[in-house]
C-alpha positions as CSV (number, residue, x, y, z in Angstrom):
1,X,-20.8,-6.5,36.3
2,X,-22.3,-5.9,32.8
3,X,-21.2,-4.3,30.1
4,X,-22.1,-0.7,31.1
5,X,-20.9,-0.8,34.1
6,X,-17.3,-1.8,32.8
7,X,-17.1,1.1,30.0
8,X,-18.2,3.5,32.6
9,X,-15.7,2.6,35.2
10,X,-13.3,2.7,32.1
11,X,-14.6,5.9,31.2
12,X,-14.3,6.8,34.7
13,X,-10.6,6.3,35.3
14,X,-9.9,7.7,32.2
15,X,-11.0,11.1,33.4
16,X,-9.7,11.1,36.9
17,X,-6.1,10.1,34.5
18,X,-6.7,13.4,31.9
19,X,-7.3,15.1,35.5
20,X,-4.2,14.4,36.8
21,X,-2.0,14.9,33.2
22,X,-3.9,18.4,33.5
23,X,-2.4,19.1,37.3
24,X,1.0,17.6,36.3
25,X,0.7,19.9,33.0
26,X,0.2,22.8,35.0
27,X,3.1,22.4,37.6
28,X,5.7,21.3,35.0
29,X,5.1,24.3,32.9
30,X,4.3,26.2,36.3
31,X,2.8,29.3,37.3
32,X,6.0,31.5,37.0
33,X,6.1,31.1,33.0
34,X,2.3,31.5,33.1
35,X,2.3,34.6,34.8
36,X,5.5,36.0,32.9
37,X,3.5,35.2,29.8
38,X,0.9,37.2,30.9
39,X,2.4,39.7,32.1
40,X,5.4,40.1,29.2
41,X,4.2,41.2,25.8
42,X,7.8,40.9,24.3
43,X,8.0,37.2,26.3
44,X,4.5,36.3,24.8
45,X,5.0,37.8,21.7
46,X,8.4,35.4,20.9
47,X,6.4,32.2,22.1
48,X,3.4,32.9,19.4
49,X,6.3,33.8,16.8
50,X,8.0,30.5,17.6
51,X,4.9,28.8,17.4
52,X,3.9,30.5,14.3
53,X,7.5,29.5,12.9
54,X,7.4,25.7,13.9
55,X,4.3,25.8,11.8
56,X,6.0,27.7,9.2
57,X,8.7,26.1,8.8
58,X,6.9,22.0,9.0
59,X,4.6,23.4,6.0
60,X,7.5,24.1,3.8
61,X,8.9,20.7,4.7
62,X,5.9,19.1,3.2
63,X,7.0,18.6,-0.1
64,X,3.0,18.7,-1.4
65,X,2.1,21.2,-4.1
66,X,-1.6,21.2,-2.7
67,X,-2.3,20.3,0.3
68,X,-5.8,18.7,1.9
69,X,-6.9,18.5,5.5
70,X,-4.9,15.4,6.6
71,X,-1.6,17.2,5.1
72,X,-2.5,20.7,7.4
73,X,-3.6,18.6,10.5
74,X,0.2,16.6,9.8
75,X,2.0,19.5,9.7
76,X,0.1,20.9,12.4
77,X,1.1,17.9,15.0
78,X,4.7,18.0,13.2
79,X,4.8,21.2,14.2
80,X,3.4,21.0,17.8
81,X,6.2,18.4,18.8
82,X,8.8,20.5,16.9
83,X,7.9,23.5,19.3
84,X,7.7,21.4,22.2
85,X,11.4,19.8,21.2
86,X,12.6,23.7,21.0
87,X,11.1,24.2,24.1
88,X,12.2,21.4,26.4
89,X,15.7,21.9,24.4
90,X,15.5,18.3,22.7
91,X,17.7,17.8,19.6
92,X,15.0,17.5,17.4
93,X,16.7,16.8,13.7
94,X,18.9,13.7,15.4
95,X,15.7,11.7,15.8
96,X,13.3,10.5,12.8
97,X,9.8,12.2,12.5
C-alpha cells in the first residue's frame, strides 16, 4: 500500500468512528429529552439559561481585563464541560480545570 491509500483508510475509519460517537450521542442523551425539549418551552428555556450561565459565569472567572479570541474560545470550552459536569451531575469544583 502507498501512502494514499493508508491516509485514506485512516481517514476512513475515522469517519465510520465520528459515525458511531454520533449514534451513541444520540441514545445516551435519547429521544425522550429531545422531544421534551421540543416540545417544553419552560424545559428548553432553563437549558439555554444554563448554558448561557456556564458561559457567564467561566468569563467572569477569567481574570483578563481584555480579552482576545484564544481567551473567548477558553472560556467557551471551560464553559461547555462545566455545563456538561451540571448536566451529568459531576462535582465539578473538586477536580482541577
Amino acid at each position: 500500500m502507498n501512502k494514499a491509500n493508508k491516509m485514506s483508510l485512516a481517514e476512513t475509519k475515522g469517519i465510520k468512528k465520528n459515525k458511531e460517537r454520533r449514534n451513541k450521542m444520540k441514545y445516551m442523551i435519547g429521544e425522550k429529552l429531545q422531544k421534551a425539549l421540543r416540545t417544553d418551552k419552560e424545559l428548553y428555556f432553563a437549558y439555554q439559561s444554563n448554558i448561557a450561565m456556564a458561559f457567564y459565569d467561566e468569563y467572569r472567572r477569567n481574570e483578563k481585563k481584555y480579552k482576545n479570541h484564544q481567551d473567548i474560545r477558553l472560556i467557551a470550552n471551560n464553559a461547555a464541560k462545566y455545563f456538561l459536569d451540571l448536566l451529568i451531575k459531576k462535582n465539578y469544583f473538586k477536580e482541577q480545570r
